[in-house]
C-alpha positions in Angstrom: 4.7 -0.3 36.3 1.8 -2.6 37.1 2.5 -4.8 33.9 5.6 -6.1 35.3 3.9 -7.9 38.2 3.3 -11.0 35.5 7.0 -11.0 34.5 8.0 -11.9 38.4 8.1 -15.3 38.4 10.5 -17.6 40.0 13.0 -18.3 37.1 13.3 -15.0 36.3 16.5 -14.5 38.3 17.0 -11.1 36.8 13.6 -9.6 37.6 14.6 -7.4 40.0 17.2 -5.8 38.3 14.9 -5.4 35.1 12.0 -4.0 37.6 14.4 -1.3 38.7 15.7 -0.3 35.3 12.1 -0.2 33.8 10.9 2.0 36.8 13.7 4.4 36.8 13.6 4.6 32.8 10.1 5.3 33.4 10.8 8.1 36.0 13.4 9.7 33.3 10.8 9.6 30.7 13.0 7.5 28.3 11.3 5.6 25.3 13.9 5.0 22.9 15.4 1.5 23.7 18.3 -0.2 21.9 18.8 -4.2 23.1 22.0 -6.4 22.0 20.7 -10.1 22.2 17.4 -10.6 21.7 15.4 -13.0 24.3 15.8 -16.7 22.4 13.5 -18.4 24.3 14.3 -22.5 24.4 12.5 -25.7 22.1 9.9 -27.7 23.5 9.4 -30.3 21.4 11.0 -30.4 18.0 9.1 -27.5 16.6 7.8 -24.9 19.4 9.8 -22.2 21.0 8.8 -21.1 24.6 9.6 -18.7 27.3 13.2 -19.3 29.0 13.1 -17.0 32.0 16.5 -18.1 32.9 17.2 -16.0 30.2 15.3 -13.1 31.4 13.0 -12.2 28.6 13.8 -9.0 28.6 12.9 -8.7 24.6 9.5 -9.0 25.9 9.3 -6.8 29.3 11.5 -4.2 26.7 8.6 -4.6 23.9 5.9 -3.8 26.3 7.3 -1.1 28.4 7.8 1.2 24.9 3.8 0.1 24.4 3.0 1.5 27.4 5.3 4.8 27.1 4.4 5.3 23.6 8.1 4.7 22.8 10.0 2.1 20.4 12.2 -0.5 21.1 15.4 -1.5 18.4 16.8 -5.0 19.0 19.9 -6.9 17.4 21.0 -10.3 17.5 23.5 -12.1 15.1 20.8 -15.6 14.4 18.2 -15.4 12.8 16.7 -18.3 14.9 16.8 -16.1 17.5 15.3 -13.5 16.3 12.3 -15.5 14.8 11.9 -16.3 17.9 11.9 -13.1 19.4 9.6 -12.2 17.1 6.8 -14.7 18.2 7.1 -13.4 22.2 6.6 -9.8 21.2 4.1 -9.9 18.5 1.2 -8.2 20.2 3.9 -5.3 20.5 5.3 -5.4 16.7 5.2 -2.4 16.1 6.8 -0.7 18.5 9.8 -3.4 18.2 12.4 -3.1 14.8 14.8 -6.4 14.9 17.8 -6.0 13.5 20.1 -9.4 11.8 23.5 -8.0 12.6 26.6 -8.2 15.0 25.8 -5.6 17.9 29.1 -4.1 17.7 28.7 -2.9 14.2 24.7 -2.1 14.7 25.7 0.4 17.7 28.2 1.8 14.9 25.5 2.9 12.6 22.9 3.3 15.1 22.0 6.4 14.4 18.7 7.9 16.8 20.1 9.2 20.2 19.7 6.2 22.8 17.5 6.8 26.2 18.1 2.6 27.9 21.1 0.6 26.3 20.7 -2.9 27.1 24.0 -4.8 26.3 23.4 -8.9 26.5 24.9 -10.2 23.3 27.4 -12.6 23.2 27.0 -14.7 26.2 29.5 -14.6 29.2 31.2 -17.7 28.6 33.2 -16.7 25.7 36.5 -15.6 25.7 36.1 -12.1 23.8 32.7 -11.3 25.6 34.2 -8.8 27.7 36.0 -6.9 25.1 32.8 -7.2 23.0 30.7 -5.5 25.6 33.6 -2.7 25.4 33.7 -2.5 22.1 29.9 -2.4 22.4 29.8 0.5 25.0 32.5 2.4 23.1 30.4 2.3 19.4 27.3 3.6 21.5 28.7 6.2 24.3 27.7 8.9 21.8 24.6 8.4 21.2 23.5 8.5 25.1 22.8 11.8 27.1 22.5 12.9 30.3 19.1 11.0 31.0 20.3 7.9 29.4 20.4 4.4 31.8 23.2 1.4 30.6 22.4 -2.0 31.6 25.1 -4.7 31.5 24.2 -8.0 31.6 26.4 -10.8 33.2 28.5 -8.8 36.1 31.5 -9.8 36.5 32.1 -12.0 33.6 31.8 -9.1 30.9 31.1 -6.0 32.8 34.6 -5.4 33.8 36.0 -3.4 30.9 32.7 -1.7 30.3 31.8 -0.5 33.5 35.0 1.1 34.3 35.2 2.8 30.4 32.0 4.1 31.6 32.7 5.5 34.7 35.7 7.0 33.5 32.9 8.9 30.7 31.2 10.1 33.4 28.8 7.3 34.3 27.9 6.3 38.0 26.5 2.6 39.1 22.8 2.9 40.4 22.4 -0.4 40.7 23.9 -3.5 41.2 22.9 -7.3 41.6 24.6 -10.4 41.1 23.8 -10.5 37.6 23.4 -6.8 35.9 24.9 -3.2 36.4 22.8 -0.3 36.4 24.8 2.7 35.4 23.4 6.5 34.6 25.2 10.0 33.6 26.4 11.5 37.0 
């Protein structure tokens, strides 16, 4: 996972957690990716969008690992913005990215390929339904993983709560943990 070297940079306070998750995804062979929140990136200037590593990127490092692996990466955010946005990072990796203007909970719903790395990071922590989202999230998806498949929740703690403990009760284990992200698998 040499390409990941150039995604470890100082701001990226979630790096480590992503390096992990892409390495172990790679050991399980997994290619089919499903993201909720695409990276947005911030303004510079009035016009240009650039790289926010404090918001981890991870539509990019996503869009290049299923390069690499020969595997496809699905993405869904509810702005449009955003998604243009997105867009612009990953476009040396278009296709192998399909970006999806929708609210998560109802893409999972009517997802319908089997799922080998959920990422769940839409609706951001400091709103007061995001936990239940990220349930509600888990709960329209849990179907679609198998017994290879890796979850990563985003924002521990402030929306993982609900989520990780559905999930472990469905058979799910933590494999990783930081400050910021869980890591579960199938037992």
């Amino acid at each position: 996972m040499i390409f990941l070297k150039k995604y470890d940079v100082i701001k990226n306070i979630r790096f480590g957690s992503f390096k992990f998750a892409l390495e172990e995804a790679s050991k399980r062979n997994l290619k089919i990716i499903v993201e909720t929140g695409v990276a947005r990136g911030k303004k510079k200037f009035l016009f240009f969008s650039k790289i926010n590593w404090k918001d981890g990127m991870s539509t990019l490092m996503f869009s290049e690992y299923a390069h690499l692996v020969k595997g496809h990466l699905y993405t869904c955010d509810i702005n449009q913005k955003n998604i243009n946005n997105a867009k612009k990072f990953t476009k040396r990796f278009k296709d192998k990215v399909t970006f999806y203007l929708d609210d998560s909970v109802l893409f999972l719903k009517n997802f319908d390929k089997k799922i080998d790395f959920l990422f769940l990071d839409s609706l951001d922590g400091q709103h007061p339904n995001a936990a239940e989202h990220q349930l509600n999230e888990i709960k329209n998806s849990i179907n679609r993983l198998h017994n290879r498949s890796l979850v990563l929740l985003d924002d521990k703690g402030i929306k993982t709560n609900l989520s990780a403990k559905y999930m472990v009760n469905h058979g799910f284990k933590i494999i990783n943990e930081t400050n910021k992200q869980l890591l579960l698998a199938f037992r």
